[in-house]
C-alpha positions in Angstrom: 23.6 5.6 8.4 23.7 6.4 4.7 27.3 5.4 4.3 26.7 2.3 6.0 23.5 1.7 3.4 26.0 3.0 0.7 28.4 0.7 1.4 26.2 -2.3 1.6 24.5 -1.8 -1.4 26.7 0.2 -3.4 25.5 3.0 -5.5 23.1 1.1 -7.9 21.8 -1.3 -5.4 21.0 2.1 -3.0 19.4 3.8 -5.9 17.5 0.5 -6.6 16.3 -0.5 -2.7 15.2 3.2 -1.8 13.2 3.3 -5.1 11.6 0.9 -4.2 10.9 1.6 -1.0 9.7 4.7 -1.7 7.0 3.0 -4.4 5.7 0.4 -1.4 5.5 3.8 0.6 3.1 5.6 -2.1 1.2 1.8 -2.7 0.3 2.0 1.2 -0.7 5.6 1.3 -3.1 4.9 -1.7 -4.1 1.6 0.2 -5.0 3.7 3.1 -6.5 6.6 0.8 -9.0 3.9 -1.2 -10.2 2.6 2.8 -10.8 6.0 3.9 -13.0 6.7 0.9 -15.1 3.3 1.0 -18.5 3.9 1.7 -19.2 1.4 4.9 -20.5 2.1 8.3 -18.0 4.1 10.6 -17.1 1.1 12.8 -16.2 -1.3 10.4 -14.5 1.7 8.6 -12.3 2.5 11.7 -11.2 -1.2 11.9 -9.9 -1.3 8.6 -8.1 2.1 9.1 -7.0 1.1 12.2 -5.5 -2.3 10.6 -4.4 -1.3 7.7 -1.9 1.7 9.7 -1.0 -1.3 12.0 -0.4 -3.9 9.6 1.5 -2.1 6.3 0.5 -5.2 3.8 -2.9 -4.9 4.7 -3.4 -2.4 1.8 -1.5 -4.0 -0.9 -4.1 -6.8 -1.0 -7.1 -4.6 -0.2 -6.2 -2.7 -3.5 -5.9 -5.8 -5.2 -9.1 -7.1 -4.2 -10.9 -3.8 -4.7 -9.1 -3.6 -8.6 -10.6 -7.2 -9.1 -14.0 -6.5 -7.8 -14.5 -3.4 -10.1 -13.3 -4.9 -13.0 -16.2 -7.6 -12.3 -18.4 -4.5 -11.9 -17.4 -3.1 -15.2 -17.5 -6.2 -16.9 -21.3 -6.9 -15.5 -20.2 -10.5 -14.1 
């Protein structure tokens, strides 16, 4: 399997694709971590878990929103 991905994508392009798989790997566990620590009632807290396991880009755009919204807080808007 890794000579076939090393063939594909040649040494560079290897290097390149499992970097950044490996930094949307981290992005998702940090997702997940961020949902886990919200303070919200366990149901709706166990949904979002439960999605964001099931459905990987789920906590891209949750860390996104939650970035925005405390830089509101922060700014007082």
């Amino acid at each position: 399997m890794l000579e076939t991905f090393y063939n594909n994508f040649g040494f560079t392009g290897a290097l390149i694709t499992a970097f950044l798989l490996f930094i949307c790997f981290i992005f998702w566990m940090a997702g997940l971590a961020g949902i886990c620590m919200k303070n919200e009632d366990n149901t709706k807290k166990t949904i979002r878990i439960i999605i964001a396991v099931l459905i990987p880009p789920y906590p891209f755009f949750w860390m996104i929103w939650d970035m925005i919204s405390q830089k509101r807080d922060l700014r007082g808007i």
